[in-house]
NUNUKE-889213 format. One line per field, with one value per residue (C-alpha): x, y, z; residue in three letters; residue number from 1; chain. Coordinates in nm, 3 decimals. Example, Ala and Ser with C-alpha at 12.3 -4.5 7.8 and 13.67 -1.06 7.14 Angstrom:
2
X = [1.230	1.367]
Y = [-0.450	-0.106]
Z = [0.780	0.714]
r = [ALA	SER]
k = [1	2]
c = [A	A]
This chain:
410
X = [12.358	12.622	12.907	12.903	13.263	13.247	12.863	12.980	13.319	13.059	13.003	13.238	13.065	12.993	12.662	12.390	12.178	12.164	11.923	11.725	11.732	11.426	11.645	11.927	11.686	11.552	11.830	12.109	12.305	12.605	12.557	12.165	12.217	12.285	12.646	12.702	12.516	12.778	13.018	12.924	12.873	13.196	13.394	13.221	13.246	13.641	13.656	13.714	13.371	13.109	12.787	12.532	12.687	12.806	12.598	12.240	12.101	12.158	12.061	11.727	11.632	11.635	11.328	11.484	11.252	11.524	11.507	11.892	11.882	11.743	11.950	12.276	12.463	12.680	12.386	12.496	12.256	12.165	11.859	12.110	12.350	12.083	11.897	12.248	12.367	12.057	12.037	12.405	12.295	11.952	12.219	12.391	12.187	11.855	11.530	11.242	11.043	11.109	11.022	10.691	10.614	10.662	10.482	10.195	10.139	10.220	9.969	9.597	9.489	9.700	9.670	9.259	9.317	9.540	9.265	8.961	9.150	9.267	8.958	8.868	9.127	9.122	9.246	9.275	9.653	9.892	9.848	10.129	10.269	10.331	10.606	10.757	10.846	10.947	10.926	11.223	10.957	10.574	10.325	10.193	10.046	9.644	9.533	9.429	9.117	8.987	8.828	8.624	8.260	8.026	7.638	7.734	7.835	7.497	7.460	7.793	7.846	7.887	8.015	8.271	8.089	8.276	8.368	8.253	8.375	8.294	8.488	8.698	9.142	9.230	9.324	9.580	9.712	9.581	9.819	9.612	9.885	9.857	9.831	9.645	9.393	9.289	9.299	9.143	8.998	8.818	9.102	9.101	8.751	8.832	9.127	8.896	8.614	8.906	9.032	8.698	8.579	8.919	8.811	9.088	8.971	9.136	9.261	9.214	9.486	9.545	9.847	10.050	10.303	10.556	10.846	10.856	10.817	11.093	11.376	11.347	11.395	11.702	11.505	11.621	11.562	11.257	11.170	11.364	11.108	10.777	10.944	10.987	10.605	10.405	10.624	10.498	10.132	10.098	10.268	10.228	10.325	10.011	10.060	10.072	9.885	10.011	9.867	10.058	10.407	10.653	10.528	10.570	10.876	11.026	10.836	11.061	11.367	11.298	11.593	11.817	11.718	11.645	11.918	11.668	11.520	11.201	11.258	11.342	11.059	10.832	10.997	10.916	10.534	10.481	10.286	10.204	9.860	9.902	10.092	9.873	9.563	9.775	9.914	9.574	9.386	9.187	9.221	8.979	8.706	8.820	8.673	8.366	8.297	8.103	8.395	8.440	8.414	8.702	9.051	9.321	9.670	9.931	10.182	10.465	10.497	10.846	10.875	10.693	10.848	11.206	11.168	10.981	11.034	10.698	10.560	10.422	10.145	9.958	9.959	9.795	9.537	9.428	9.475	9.216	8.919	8.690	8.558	8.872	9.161	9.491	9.767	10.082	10.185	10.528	10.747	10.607	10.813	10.951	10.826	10.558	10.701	10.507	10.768	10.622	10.631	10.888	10.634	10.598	10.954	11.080	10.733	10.887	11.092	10.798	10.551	10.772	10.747	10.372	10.335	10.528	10.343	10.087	10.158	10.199	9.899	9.732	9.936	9.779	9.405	9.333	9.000	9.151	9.501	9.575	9.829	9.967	10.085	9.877	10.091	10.167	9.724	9.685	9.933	9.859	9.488	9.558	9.675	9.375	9.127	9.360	9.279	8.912	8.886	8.926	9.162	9.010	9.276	9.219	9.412	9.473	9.248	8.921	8.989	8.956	8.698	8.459	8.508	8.277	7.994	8.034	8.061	8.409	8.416	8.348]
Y = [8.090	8.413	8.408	8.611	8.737	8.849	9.014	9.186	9.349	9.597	9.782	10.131	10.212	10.566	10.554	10.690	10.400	10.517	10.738	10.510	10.223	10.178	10.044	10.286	10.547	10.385	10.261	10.495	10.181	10.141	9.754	9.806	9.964	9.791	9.865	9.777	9.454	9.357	9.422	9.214	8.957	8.955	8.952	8.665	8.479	8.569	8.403	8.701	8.738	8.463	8.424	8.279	8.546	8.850	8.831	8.621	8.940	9.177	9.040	8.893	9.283	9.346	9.410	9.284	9.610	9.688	10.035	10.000	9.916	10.194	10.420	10.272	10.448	10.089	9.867	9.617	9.364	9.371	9.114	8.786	8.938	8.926	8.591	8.399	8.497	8.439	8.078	8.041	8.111	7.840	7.559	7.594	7.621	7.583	7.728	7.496	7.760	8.000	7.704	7.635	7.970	7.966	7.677	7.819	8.125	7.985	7.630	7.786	7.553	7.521	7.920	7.904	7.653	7.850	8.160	7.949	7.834	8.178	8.339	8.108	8.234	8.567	8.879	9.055	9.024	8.744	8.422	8.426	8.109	8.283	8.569	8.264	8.061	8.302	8.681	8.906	9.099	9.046	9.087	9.380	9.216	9.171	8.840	8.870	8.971	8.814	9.033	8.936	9.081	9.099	9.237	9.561	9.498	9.352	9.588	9.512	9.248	8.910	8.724	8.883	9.039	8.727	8.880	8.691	8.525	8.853	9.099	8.829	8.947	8.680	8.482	8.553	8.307	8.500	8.407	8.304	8.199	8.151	8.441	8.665	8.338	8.338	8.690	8.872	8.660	9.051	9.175	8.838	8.882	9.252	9.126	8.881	9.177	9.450	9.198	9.087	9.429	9.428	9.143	8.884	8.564	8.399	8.007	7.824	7.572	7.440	7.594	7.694	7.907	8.082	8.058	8.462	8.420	8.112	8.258	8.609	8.447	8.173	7.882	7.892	7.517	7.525	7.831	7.656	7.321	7.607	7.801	7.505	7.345	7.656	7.660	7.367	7.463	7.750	7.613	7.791	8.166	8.352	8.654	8.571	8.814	8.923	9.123	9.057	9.280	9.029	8.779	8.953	9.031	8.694	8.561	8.839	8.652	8.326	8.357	8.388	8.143	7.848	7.935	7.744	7.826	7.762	7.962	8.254	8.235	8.238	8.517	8.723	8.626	8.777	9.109	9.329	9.355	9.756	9.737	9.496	9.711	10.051	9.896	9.724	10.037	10.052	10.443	10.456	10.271	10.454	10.769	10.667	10.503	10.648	10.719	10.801	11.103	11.059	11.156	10.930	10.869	10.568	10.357	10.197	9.840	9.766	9.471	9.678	10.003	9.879	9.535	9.571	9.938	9.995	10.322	10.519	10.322	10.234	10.635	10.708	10.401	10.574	10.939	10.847	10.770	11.022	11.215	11.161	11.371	11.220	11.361	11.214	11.041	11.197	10.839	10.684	10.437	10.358	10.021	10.011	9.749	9.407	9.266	8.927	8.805	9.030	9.205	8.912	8.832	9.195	9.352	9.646	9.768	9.625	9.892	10.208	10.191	10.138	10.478	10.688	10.571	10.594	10.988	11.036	10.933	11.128	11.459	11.370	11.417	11.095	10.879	10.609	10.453	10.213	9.969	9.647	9.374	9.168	9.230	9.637	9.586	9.407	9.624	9.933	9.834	9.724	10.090	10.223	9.993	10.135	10.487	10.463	10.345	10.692	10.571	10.334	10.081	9.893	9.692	9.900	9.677	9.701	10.099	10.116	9.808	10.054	10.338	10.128	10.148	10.394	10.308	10.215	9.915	9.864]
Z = [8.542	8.502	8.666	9.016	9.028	8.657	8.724	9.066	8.874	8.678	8.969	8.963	9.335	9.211	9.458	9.180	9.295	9.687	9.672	9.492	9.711	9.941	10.230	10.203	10.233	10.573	10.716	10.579	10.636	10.352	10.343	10.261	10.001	9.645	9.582	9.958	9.897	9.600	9.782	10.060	9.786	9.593	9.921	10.061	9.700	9.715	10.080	10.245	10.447	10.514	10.345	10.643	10.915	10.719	10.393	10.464	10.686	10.421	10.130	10.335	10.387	10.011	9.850	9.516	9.381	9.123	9.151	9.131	8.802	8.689	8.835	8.743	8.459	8.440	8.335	8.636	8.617	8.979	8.971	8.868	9.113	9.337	9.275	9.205	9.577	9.739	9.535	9.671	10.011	10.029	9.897	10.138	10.443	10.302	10.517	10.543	10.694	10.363	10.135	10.322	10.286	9.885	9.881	10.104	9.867	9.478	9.542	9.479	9.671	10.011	9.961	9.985	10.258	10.468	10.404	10.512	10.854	10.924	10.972	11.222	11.458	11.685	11.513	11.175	11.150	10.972	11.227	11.486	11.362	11.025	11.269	11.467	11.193	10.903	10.995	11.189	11.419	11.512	11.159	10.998	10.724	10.756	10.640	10.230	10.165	9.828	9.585	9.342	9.200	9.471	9.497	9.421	9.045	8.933	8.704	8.561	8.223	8.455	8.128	7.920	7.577	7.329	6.977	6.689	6.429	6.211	6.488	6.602	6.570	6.788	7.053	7.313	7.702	8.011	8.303	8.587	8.796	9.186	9.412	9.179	9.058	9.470	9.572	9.272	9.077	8.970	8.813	8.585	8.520	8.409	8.202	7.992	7.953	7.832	7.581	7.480	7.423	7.175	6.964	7.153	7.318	7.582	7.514	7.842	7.931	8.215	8.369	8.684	8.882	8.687	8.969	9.011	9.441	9.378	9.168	9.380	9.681	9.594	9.481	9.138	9.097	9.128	8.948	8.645	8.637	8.696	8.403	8.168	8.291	8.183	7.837	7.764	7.894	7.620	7.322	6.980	6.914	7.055	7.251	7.641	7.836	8.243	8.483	8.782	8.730	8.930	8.700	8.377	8.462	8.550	8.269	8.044	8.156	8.129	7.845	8.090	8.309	8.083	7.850	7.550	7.219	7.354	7.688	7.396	7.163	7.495	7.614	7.295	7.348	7.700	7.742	8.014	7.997	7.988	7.683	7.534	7.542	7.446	7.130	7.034	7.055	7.382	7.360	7.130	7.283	7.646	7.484	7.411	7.749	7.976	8.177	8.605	8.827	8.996	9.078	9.024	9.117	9.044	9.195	8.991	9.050	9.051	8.859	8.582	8.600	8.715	8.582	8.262	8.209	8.146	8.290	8.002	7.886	8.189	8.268	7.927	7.910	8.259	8.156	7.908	8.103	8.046	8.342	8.561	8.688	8.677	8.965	8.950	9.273	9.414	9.447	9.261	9.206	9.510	9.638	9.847	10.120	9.989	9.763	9.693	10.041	10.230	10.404	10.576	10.605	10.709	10.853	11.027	10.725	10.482	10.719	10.716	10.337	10.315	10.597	10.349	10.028	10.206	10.305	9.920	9.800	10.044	9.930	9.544	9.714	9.480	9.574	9.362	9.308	9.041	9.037	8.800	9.080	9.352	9.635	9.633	9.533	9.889	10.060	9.955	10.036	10.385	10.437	10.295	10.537	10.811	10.730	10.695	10.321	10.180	9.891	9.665	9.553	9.166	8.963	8.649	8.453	8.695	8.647	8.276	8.251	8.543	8.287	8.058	8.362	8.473	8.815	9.015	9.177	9.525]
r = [UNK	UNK	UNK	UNK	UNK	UNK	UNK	UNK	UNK	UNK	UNK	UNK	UNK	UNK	UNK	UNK	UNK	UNK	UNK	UNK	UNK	UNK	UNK	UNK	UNK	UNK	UNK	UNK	UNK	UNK	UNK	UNK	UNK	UNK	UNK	UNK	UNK	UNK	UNK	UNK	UNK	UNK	UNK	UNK	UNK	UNK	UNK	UNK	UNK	UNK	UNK	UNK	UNK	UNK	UNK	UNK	UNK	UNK	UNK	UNK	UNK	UNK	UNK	UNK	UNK	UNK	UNK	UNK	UNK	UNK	UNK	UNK	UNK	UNK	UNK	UNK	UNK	UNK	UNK	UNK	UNK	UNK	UNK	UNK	UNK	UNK	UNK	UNK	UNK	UNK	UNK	UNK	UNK	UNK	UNK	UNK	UNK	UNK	UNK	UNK	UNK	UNK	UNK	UNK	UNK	UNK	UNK	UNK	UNK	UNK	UNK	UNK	UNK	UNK	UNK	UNK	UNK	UNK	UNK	UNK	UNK	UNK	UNK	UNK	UNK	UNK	UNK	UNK	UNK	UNK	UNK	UNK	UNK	UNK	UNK	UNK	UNK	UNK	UNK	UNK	UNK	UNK	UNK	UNK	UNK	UNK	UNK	UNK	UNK	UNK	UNK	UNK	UNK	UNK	UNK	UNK	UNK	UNK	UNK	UNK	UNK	UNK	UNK	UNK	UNK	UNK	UNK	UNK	UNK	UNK	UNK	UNK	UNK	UNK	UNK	UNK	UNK	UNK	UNK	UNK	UNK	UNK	UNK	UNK	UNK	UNK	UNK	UNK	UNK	UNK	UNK	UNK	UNK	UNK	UNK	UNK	UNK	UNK	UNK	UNK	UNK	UNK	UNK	UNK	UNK	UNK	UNK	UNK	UNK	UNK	UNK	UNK	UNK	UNK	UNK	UNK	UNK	UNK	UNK	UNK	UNK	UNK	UNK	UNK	UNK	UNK	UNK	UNK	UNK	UNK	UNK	UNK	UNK	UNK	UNK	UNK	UNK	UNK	UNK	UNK	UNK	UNK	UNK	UNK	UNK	UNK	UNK	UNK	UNK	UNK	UNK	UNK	UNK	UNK	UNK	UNK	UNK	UNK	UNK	UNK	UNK	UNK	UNK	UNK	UNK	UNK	UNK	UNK	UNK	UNK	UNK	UNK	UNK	UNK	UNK	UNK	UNK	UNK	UNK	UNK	UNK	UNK	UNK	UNK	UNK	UNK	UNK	UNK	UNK	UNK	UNK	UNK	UNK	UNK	UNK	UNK	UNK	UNK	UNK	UNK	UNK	UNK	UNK	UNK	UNK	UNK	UNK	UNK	UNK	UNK	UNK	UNK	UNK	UNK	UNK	UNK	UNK	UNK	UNK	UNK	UNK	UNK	UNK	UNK	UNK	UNK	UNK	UNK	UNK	UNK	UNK	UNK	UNK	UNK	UNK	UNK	UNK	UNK	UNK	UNK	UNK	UNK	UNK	UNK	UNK	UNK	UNK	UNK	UNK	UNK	UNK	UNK	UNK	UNK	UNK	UNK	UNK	UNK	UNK	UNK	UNK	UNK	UNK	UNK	UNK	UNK	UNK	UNK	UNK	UNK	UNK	UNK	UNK	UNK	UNK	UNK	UNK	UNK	UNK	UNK	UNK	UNK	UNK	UNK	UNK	UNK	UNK	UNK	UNK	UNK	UNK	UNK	UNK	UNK	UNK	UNK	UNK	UNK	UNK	UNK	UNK	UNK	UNK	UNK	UNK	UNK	UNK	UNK	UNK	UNK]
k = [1	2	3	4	5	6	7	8	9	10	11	12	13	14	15	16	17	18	19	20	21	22	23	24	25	26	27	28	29	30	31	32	33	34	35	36	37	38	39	40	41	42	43	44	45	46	47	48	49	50	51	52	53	54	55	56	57	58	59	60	61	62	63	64	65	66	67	68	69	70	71	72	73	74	75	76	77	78	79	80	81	82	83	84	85	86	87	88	89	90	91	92	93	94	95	96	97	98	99	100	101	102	103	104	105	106	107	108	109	110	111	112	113	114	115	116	117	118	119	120	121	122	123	124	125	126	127	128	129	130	131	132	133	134	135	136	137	138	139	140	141	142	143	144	145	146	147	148	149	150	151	152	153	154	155	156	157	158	159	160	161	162	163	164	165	166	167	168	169	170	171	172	173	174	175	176	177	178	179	180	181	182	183	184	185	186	187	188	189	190	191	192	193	194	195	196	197	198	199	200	201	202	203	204	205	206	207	208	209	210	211	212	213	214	215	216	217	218	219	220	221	222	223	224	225	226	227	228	229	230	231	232	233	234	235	236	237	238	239	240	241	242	243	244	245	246	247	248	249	250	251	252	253	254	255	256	257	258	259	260	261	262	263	264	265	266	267	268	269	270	271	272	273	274	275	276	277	278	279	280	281	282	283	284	285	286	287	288	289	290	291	292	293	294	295	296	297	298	299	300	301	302	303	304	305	306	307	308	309	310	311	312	313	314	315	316	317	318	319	320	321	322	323	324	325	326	327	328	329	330	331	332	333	334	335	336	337	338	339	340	341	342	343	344	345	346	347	348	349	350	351	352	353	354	355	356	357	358	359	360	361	362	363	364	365	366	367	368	369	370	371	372	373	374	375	376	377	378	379	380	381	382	383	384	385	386	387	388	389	390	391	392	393	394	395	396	397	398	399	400	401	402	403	404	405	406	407	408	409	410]
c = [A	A	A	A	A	A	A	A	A	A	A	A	A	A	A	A	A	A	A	A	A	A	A	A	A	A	A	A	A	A	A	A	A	A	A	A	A	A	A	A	A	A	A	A	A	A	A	A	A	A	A	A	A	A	A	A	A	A	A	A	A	A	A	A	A	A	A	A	A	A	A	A	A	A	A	A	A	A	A	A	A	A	A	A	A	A	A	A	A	A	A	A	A	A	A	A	A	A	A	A	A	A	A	A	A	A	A	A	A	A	A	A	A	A	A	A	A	A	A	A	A	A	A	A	A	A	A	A	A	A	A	A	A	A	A	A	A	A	A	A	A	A	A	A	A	A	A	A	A	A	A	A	A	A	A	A	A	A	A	A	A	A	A	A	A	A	A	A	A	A	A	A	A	A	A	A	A	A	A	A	A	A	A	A	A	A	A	A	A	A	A	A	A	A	A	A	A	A	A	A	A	A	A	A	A	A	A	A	A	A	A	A	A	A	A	A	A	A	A	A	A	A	A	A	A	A	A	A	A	A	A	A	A	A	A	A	A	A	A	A	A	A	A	A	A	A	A	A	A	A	A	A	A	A	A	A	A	A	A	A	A	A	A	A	A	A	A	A	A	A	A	A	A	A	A	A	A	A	A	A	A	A	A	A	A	A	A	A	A	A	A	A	A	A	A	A	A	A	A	A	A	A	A	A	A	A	A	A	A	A	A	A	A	A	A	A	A	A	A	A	A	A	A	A	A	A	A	A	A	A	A	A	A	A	A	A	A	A	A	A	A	A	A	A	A	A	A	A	A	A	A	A	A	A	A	A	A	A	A	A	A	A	A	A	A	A	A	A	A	A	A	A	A	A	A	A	A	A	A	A	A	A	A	A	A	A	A	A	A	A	A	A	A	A	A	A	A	A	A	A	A	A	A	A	A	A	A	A	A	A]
């Protein structure tokens, strides 16, 4: 791990990354706001203020969206400022409510559990339980609603079209992870047809979380033995296919976390699935889909357009569906609210967020958004149940695989 003191001192407070900042903009409070936050952080490392009573509430209201980072004209690395205090902070008082949490949402299976009990009690929202133990205010989060193919995609390719040998270019890892495995098991299904249609098939390994949730919120620890499991799970040098942006991003930086050859070459393997399909020529076969009548807008994840700095190649995979009308979405990268699991941590904040992207992508007149990460999916979808289900919300993927249909999924 870097050293805090030496990471903070790159800060020259010159406030470019104010305006930038999700909670700033909120709150208009000076320590929400990323150079307020290092602050807050260097002072407390130097002795001069504490970290449980004067540092813990501010850092906790972070979205850790990164945002920052792109706005700084220092290059401070703001994420292991970030991640290194809030590591610092669970050592030393560590929450057994936040770990349960992590634990609740990266297992598959306590995750399906948890899903299957819910619906048996009153109510739409996140169970009670979930605010007493680990939120600041009552929930705004609906439970998840898994989406996968249902009766309305009959007429869809069930099993992905394999190449063969003669049209075969390769093989590639698909991270299923945890969330993303359980919620939308679709958007994996589209990944594996997209590919497919490219000639690539997937290698099936068994494999696990990737520690994004863990090393965002403090439990580096643990996010160091996920990181060096699912190394070992896809061994070799083929290309490693994500399309879940926090992932991706953490999965960029496992150099810096690991510190190992191995936790380099690995890094050098990952792809965002967007970038994948641009530089393997899905453009082409876009144009002679079928294509959708549709208008379309999309939301920067942050962990792919402040983490990854991708944002150009998901707009022109979708700009290429024939048929559709692209509109650019005003904000649009400014986090939605979800933030792994701070919308239920910090619901209140987590819900202003989701109104206003909400108001945006009503201003584009879009029937469909598109996205790259399960939670701003399942956020941003909540809002669009709320409002009468006018706003169709897809993973990037199911967009372009529907352009081969025809037909948007349901």
């Amino acid at each position: 791990m870097k050293d805090l003191v030496e990471l903070t001192t790159h800060c020259v407070h010159c406030g470019f990354c104010l305006e930038s900042c999700p909670t700033f903009t909120t709150t208009r409070s000076e320590a929400d706001s990323p150079r307020g936050r290092i602050y807050l952080i260097r002072s407390a490392e130097e002795g001069v203020l504490r970290w449980q009573e004067d540092v813990r509430p501010h850092l906790d209201r972070c979205l850790g969206c990164l945002a920052c980072t792109t706005a700084c004209p220092s290059g401070v690395d703001y994420s292991s400022i970030l991640e290194i205090a809030r590591d610092k902070l669970e050592e030393q008082k560590p929450r057994i409510s936040k770990s349960m949490l992590l634990m609740g949402t990266t297992s598959p299976k306590i995750l399906s559990t948890q899903l299957g009990l819910a619906k048996l009690l009153p109510g739409k929202k996140m169970p009670l339980v979930a605010s007493i133990f680990f939120a600041s205010a009552k929930p705004e989060a609906d439970l998840p609603q898994v989406c996968g193919l249902n009766s309305s995609d009959k007429t869809r390719e069930i099993s992905p079209p394999q190449p063969t040998d003669a049209n075969l270019r390769g093989e590639v890892y698909l991270l299923e992870g945890c969330a993303m495995r359980v919620l939308f098991p679709r958007v994996h299904w589209a990944t594996r047809q997209l590919l497919s249609r490219l000639g690539f098939r997937v290698r099936e390994v068994e494999q696990g979380c990737c520690g994004a949730l863990h090393v965002h919120n403090g439990h580096v620890t643990d996010a160091k033995a996920l990181a060096e499991k699912l190394i070992k799970q896809m061994p070799g040098s083929l290309p490693i296919i994500v399309n879940s942006a926090g992932c991706g991003s953490t999965m960029k930086a496992y150099d810096s976390l690991l510190s190992t050859p191995e936790a380099n070459q690995f890094r050098d393997r990952v792809k965002d699935i967007s970038e994948f399909l641009l530089e393997q020529g899905l453009i082409d076969l876009l144009k002679q889909s079928q294509g959708i009548d549709a208008e379309i807008t999309y939301h920067d994840a942050c962990h792919l357009a402040h983490g990854q700095k991708i944002k150009i190649e998901p707009r022109q995979l979708i700009q290429s569906v024939p048929n559709a009308t692209y509109t650019e979405l005003p904000e649009s990268d400014m986090c939605c609210g979800s933030a792994g699991v701070y919308n239920v941590l910090q619901p209140q904040l987590a819900r202003s967020l989701l109104d206003r992207k909400y108001g945006h992508i009503g201003e584009t007149r879009a029937n469909i958004v598109a996205t790259g990460n399960p939670g701003c999916h399942a956020w941003i979808a909540q809002a669009a149940r709320e409002h009468g289900q006018k706003v169709q919300v897809m993973h990037t993927v199911e967009l372009l695989e529907a352009s081969f249909s025809g037909v948007p999924f349901q």
